[in-house]
PyMOL Python script that loads the backbone (N, CA, C, O; Angstrom):
from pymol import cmd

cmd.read_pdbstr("""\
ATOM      1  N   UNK A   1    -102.162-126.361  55.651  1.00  0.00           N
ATOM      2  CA  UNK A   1    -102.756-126.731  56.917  1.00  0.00           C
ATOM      3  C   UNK A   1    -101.657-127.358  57.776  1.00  0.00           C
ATOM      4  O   UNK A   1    -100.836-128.197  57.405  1.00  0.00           O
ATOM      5  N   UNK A   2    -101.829-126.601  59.444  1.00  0.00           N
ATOM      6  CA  UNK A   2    -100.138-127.375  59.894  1.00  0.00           C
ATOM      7  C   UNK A   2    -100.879-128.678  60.774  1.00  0.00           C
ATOM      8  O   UNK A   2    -102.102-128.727  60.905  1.00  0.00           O
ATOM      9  N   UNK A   3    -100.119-129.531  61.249  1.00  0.00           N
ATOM     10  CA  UNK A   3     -99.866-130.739  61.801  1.00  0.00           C
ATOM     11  C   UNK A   3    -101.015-130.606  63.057  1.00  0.00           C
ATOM     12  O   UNK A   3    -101.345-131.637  63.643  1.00  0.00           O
ATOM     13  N   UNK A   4    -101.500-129.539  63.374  1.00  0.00           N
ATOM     14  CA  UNK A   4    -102.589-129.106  64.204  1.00  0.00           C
ATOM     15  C   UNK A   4    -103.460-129.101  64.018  1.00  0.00           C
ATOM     16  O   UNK A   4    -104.213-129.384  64.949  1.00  0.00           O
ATOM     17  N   UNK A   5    -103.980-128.820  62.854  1.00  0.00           N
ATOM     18  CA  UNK A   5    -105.219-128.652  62.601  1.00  0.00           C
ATOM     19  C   UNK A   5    -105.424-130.087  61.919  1.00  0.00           C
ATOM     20  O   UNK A   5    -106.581-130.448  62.135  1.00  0.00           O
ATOM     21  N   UNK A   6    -104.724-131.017  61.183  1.00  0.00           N
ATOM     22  CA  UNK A   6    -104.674-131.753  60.512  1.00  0.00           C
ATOM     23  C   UNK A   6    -105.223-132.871  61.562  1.00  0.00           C
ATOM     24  O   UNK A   6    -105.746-133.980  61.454  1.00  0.00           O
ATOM     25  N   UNK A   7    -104.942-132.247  62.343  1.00  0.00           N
ATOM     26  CA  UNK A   7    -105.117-134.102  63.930  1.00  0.00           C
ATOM     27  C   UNK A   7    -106.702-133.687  64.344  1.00  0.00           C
ATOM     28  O   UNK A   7    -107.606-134.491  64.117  1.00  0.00           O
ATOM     29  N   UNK A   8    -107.002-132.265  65.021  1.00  0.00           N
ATOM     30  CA  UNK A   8    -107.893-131.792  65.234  1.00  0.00           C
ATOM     31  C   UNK A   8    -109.087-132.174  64.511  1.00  0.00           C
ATOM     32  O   UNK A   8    -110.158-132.444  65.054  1.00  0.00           O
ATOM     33  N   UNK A   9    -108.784-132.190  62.831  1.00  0.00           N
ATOM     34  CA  UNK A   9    -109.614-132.267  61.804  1.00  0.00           C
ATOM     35  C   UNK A   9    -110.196-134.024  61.784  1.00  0.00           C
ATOM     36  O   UNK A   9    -111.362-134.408  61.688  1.00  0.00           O
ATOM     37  N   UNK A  10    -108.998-134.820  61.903  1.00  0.00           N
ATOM     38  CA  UNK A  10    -108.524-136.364  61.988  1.00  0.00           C
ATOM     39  C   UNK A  10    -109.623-136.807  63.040  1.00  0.00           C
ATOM     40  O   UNK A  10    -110.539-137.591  62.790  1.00  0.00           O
ATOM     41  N   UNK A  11    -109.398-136.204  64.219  1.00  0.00           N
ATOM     42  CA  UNK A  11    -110.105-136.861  65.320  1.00  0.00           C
ATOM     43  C   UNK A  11    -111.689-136.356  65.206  1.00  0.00           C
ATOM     44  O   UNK A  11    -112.563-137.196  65.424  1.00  0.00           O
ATOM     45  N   UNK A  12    -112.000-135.225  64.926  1.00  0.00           N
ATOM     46  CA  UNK A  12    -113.120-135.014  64.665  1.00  0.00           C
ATOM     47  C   UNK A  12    -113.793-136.006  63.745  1.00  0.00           C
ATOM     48  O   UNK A  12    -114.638-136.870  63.979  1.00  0.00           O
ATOM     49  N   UNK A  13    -113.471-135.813  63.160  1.00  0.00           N
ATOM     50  CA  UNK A  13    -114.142-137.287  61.460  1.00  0.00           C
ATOM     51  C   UNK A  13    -114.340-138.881  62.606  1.00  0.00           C
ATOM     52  O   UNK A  13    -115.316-139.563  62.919  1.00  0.00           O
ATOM     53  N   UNK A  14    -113.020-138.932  62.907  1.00  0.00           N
ATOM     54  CA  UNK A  14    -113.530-140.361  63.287  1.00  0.00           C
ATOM     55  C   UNK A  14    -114.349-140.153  64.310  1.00  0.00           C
ATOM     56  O   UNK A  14    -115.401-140.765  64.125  1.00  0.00           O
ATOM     57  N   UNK A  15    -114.330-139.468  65.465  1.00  0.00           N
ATOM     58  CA  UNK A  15    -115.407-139.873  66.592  1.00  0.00           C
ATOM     59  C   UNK A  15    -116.562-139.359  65.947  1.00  0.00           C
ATOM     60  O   UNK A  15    -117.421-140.177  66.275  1.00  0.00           O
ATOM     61  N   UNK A  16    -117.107-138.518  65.239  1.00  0.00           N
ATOM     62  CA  UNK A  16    -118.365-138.397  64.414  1.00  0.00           C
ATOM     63  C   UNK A  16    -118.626-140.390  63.473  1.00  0.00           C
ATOM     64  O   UNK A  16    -119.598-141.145  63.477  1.00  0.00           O
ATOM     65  N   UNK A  17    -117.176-140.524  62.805  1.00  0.00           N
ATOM     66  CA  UNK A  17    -117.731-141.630  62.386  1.00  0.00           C
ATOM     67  C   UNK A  17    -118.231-142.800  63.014  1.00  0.00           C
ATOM     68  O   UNK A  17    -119.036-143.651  62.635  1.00  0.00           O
ATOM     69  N   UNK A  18    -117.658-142.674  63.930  1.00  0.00           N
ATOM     70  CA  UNK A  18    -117.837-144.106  65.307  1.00  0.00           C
ATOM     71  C   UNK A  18    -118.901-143.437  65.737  1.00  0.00           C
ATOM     72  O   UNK A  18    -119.764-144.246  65.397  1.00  0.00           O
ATOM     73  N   UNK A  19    -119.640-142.328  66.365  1.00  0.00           N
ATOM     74  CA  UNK A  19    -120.696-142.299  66.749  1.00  0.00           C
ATOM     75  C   UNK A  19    -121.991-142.492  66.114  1.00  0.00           C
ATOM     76  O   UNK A  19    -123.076-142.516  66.695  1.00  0.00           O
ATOM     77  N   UNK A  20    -121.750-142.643  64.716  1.00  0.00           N
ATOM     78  CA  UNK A  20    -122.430-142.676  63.353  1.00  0.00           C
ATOM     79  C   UNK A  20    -122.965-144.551  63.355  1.00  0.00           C
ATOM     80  O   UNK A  20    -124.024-145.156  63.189  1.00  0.00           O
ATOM     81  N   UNK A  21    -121.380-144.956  63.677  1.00  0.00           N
ATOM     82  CA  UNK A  21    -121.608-146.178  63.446  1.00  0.00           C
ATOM     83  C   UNK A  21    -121.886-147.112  64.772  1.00  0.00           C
ATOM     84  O   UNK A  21    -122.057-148.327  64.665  1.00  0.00           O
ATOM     85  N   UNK A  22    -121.913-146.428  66.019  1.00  0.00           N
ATOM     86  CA  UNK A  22    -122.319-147.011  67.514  1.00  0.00           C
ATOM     87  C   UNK A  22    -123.569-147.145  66.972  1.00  0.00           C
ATOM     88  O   UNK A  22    -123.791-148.351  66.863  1.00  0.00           O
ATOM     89  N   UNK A  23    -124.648-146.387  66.513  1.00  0.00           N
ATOM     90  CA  UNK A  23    -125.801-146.178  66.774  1.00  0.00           C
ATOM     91  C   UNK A  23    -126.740-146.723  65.425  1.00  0.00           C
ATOM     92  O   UNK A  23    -127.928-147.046  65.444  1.00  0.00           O
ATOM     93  N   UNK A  24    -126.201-146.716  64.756  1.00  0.00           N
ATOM     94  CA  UNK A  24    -126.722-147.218  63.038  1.00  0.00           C
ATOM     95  C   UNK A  24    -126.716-148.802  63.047  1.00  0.00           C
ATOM     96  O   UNK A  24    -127.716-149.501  63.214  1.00  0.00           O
ATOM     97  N   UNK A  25    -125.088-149.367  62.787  1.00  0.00           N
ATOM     98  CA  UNK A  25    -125.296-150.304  62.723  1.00  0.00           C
ATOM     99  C   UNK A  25    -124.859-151.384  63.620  1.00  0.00           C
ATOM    100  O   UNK A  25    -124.945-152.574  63.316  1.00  0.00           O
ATOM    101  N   UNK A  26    -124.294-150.854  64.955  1.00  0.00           N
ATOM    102  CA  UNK A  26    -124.492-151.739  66.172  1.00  0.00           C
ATOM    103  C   UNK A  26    -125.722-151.261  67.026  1.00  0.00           C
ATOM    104  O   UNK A  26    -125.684-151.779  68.143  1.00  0.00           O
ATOM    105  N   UNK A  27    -126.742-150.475  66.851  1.00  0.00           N
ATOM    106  CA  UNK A  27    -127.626-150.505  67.078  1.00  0.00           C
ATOM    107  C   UNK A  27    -127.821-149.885  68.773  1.00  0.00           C
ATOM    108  O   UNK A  27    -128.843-149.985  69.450  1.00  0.00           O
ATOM    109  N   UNK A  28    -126.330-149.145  69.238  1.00  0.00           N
ATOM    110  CA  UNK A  28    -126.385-149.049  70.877  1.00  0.00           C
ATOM    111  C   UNK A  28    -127.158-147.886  71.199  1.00  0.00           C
ATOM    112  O   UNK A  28    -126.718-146.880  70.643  1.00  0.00           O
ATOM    113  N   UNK A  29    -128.090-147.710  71.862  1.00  0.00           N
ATOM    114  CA  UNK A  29    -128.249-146.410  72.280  1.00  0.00           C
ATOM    115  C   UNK A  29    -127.379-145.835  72.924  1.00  0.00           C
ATOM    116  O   UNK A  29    -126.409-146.359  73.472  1.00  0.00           O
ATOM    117  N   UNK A  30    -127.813-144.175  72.887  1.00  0.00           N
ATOM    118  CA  UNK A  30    -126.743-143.029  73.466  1.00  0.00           C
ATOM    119  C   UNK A  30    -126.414-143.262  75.029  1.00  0.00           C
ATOM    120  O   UNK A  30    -127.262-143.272  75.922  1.00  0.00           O
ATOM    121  N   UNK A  31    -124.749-143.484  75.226  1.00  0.00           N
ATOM    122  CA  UNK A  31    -124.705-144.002  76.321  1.00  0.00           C
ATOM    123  C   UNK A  31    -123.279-143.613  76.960  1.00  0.00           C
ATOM    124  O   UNK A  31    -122.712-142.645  76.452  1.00  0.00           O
ATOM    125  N   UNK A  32    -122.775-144.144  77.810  1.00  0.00           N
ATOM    126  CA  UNK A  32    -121.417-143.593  79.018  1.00  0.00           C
ATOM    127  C   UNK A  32    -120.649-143.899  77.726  1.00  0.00           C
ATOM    128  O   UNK A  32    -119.796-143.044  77.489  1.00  0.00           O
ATOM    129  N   UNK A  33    -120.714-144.754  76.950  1.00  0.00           N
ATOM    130  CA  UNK A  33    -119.331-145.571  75.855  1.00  0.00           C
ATOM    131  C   UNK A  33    -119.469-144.433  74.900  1.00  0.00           C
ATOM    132  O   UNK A  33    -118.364-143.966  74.624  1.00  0.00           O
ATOM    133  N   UNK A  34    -120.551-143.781  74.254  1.00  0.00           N
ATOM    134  CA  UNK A  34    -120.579-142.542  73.886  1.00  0.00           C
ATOM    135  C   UNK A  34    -120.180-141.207  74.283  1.00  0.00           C
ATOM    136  O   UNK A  34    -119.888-140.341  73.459  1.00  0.00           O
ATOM    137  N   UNK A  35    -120.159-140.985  75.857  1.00  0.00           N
ATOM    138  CA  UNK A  35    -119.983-140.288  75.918  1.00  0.00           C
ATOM    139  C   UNK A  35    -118.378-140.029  76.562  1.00  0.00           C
ATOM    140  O   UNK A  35    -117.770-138.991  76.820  1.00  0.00           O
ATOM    141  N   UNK A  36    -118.023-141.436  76.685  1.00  0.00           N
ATOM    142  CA  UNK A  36    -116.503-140.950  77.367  1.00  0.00           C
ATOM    143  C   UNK A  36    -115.489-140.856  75.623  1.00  0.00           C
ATOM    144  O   UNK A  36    -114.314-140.605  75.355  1.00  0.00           O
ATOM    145  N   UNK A  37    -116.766-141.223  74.755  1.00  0.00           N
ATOM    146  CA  UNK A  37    -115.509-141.030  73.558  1.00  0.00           C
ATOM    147  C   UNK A  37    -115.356-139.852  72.769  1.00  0.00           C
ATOM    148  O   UNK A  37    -114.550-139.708  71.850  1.00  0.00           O
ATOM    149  N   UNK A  38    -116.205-138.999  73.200  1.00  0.00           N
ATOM    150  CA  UNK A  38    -117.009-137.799  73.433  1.00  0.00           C
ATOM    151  C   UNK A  38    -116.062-136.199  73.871  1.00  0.00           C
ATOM    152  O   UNK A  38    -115.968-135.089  73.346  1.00  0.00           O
ATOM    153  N   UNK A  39    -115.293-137.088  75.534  1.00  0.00           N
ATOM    154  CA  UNK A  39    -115.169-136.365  76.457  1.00  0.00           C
ATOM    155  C   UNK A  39    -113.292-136.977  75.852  1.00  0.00           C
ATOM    156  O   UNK A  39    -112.386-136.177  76.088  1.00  0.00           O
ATOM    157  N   UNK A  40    -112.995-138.031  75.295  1.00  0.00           N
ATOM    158  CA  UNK A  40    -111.839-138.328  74.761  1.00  0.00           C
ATOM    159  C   UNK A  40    -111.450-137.479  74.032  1.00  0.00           C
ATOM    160  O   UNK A  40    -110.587-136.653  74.329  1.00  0.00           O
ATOM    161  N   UNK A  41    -112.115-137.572  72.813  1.00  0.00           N
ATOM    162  CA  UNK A  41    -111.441-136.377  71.814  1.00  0.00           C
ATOM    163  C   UNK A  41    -111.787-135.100  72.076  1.00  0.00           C
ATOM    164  O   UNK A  41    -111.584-134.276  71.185  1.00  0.00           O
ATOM    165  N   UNK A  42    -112.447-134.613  73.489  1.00  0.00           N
ATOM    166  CA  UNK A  42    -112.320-133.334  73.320  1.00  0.00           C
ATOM    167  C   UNK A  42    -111.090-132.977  73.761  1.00  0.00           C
ATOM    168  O   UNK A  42    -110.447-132.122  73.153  1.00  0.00           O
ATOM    169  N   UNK A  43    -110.531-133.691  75.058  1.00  0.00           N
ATOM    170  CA  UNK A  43    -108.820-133.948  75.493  1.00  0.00           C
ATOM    171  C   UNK A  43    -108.468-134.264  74.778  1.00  0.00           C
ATOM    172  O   UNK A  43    -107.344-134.487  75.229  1.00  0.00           O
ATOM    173  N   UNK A  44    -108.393-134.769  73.104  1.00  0.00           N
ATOM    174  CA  UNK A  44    -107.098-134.225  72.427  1.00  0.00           C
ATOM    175  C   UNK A  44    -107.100-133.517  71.467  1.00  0.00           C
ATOM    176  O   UNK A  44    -105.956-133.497  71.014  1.00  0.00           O
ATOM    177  N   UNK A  45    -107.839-132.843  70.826  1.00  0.00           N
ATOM    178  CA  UNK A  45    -108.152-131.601  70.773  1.00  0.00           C
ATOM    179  C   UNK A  45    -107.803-130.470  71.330  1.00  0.00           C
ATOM    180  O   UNK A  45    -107.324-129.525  70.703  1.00  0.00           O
ATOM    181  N   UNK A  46    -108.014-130.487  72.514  1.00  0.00           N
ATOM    182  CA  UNK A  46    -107.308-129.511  73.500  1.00  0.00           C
ATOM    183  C   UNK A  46    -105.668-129.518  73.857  1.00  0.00           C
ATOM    184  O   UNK A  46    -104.811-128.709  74.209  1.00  0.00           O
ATOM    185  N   UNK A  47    -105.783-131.033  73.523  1.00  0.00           N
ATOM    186  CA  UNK A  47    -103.743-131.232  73.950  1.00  0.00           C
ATOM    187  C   UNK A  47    -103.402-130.671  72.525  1.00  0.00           C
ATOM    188  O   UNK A  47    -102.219-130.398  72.325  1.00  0.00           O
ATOM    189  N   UNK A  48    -104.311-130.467  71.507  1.00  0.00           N
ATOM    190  CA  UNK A  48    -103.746-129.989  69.978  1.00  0.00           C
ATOM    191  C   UNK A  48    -103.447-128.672  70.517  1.00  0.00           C
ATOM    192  O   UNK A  48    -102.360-128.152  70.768  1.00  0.00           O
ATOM    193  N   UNK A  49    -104.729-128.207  70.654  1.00  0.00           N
ATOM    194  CA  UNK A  49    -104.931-126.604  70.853  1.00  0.00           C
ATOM    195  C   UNK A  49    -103.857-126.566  71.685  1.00  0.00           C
ATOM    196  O   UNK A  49    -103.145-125.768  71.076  1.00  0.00           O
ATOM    197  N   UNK A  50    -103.027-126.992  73.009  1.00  0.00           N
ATOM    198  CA  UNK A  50    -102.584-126.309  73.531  1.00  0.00           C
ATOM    199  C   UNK A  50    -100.748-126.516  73.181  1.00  0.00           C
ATOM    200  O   UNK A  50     -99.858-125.775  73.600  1.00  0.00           O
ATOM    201  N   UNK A  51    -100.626-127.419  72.536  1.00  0.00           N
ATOM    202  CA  UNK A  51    -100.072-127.645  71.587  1.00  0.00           C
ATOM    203  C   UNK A  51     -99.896-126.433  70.487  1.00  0.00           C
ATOM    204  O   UNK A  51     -99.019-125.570  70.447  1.00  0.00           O
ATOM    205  N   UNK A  52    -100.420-126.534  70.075  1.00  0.00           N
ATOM    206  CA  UNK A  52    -100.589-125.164  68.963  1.00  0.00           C
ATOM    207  C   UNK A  52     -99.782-123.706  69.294  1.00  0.00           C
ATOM    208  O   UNK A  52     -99.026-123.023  68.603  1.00  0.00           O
ATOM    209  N   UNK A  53    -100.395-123.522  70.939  1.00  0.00           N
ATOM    210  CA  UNK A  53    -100.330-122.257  71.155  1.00  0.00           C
ATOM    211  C   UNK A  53     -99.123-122.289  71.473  1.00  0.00           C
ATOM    212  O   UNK A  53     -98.517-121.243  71.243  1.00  0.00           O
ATOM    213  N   UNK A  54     -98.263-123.521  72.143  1.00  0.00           N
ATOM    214  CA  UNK A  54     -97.176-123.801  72.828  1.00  0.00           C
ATOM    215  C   UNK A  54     -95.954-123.072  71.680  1.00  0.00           C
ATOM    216  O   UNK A  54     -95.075-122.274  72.005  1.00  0.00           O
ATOM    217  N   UNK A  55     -96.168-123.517  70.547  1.00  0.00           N
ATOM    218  CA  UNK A  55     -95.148-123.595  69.319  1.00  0.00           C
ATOM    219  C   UNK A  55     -95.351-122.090  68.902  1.00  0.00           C
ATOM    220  O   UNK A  55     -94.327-121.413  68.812  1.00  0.00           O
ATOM    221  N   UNK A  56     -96.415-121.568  68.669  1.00  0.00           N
ATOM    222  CA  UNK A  56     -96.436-119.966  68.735  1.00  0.00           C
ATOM    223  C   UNK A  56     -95.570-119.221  69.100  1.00  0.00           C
ATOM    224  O   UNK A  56     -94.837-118.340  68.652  1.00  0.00           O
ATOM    225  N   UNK A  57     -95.892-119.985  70.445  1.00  0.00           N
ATOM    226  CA  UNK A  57     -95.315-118.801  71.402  1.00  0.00           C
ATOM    227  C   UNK A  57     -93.689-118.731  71.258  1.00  0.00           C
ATOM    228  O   UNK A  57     -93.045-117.688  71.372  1.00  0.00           O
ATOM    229  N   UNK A  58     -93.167-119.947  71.002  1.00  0.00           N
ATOM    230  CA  UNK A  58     -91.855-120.615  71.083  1.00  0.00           C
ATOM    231  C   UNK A  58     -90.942-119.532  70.204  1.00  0.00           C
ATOM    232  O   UNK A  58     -89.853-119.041  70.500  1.00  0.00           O
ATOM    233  N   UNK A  59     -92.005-119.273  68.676  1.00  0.00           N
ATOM    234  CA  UNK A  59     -91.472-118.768  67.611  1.00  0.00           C
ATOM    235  C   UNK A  59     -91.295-117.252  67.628  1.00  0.00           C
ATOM    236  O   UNK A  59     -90.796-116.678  66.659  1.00  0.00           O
TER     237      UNK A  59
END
""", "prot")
cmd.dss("prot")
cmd.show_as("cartoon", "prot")
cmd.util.cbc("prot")
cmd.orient("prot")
């Protein structure tokens, strides 16, 4: 697995885990703090992805 997918994979887990744990055991409902963390890791994700394609292409 390269250094791409590995972050991709990374950031996924935690904002699932923090959204797990916004709502369980701090008790917040679904909200802007949810959703800008949401709209966070999908920008880096995408800086992976484009990342990714960057080094492809390079090779």
């Amino acid at each position: 697995m390269n250094k791409y997918n590995k972050n991709i994979l990374a950031i996924t887990i935690i904002t699932i885990f923090t959204l797990i744990l916004m709502t369980t055991w701090l008790d917040l409902n679904f909200g802007y703090t949810q959703i800008l963390l949401i709209i966070a890791a999908a920008y880096a994700v995408n800086l992976n992805i484009k990342g990714f394609k960057e080094k492809q292409r390079e090779s």
